[in-house]
C-alpha positions in Angstrom: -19.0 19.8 85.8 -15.4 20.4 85.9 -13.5 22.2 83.5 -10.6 21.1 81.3 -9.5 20.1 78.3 -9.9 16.6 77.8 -13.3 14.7 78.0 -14.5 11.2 77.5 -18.4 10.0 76.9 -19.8 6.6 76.5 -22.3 7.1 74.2 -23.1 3.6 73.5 -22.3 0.4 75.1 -24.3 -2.9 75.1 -25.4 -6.0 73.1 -27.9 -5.5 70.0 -30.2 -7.3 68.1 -29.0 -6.9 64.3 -32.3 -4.4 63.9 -31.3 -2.1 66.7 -27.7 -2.2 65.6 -28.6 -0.7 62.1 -30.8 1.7 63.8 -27.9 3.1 66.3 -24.8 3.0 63.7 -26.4 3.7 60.7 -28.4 6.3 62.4 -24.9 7.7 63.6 -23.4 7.0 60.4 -26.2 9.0 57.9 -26.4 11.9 60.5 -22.8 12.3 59.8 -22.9 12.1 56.1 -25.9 14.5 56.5 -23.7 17.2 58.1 -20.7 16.7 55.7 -23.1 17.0 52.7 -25.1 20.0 54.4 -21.6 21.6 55.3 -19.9 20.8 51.4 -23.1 22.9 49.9 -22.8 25.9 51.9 -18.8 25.9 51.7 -19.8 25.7 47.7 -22.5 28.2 47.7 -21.5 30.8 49.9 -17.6 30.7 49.8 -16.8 28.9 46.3 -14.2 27.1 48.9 -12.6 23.7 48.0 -14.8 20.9 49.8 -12.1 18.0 49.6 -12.4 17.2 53.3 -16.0 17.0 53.3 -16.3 15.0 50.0 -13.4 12.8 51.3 -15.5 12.2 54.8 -18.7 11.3 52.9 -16.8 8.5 51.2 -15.2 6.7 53.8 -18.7 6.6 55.5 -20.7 6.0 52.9 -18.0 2.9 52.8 -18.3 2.4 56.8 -22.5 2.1 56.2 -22.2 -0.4 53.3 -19.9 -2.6 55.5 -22.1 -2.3 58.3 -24.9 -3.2 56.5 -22.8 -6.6 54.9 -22.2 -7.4 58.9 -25.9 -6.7 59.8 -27.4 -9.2 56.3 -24.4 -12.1 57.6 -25.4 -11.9 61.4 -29.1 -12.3 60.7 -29.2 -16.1 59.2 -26.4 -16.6 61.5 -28.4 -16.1 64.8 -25.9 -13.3 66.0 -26.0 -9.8 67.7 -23.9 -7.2 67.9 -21.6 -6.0 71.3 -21.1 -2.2 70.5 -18.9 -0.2 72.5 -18.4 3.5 71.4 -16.4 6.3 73.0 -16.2 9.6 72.2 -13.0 11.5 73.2 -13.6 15.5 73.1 -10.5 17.5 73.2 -11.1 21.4 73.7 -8.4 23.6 71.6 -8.1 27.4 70.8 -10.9 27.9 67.9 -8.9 28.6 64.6 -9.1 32.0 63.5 -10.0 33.2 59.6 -8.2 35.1 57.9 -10.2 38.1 56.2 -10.6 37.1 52.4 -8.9 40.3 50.5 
């Protein structure tokens, strides 16, 4: 693979029964809040650092997953599926350095 700085992925891309549509987005979706909440704990534990970005990320998509899952209980008695197209852009940047805690 070539090297630079900028990469794109297509990590999903289709038409989905309502069932397999929970599966991939909320799948996606809990991982995410999984990490955040894994990642707010240790900041907490190990640091005593402020967490707001992590907190603040857990409740936009614990919001995302409760709208998802309204769109998923309407499309069922509706007879509809779901086109998903997701894209993930990766930029690569200098890694941010720490400064030593005095």
């Amino acid at each position: 693979m070539e090297k630079r700085k900028d990469y794109q992925f297509q990590l999903v891309e289709g038409q989905y029964t309502p069932v397999e549509a929970k599966k991939i987005l909320l799948g996606l979706i809990n991982s995410k809040i999984n990490f955040h909440q894994l990642e707010n704990f240790s900041n907490e534990i190990r640091f005593s650092e402020n967490t707001d970005h992590s907190k603040s990320r857990i409740e936009l998509l614990t919001t995302a997953s409760e709208n998802i899952t309204d769109l998923i209980n309407y499309s069922i008695p509706n007879d509809m599926e779901f086109k998903i197209e997701g894209t993930i852009q990766i930029s690569l940047v200098p890694e941010k350095k720490l400064e030593p805690i005095a």
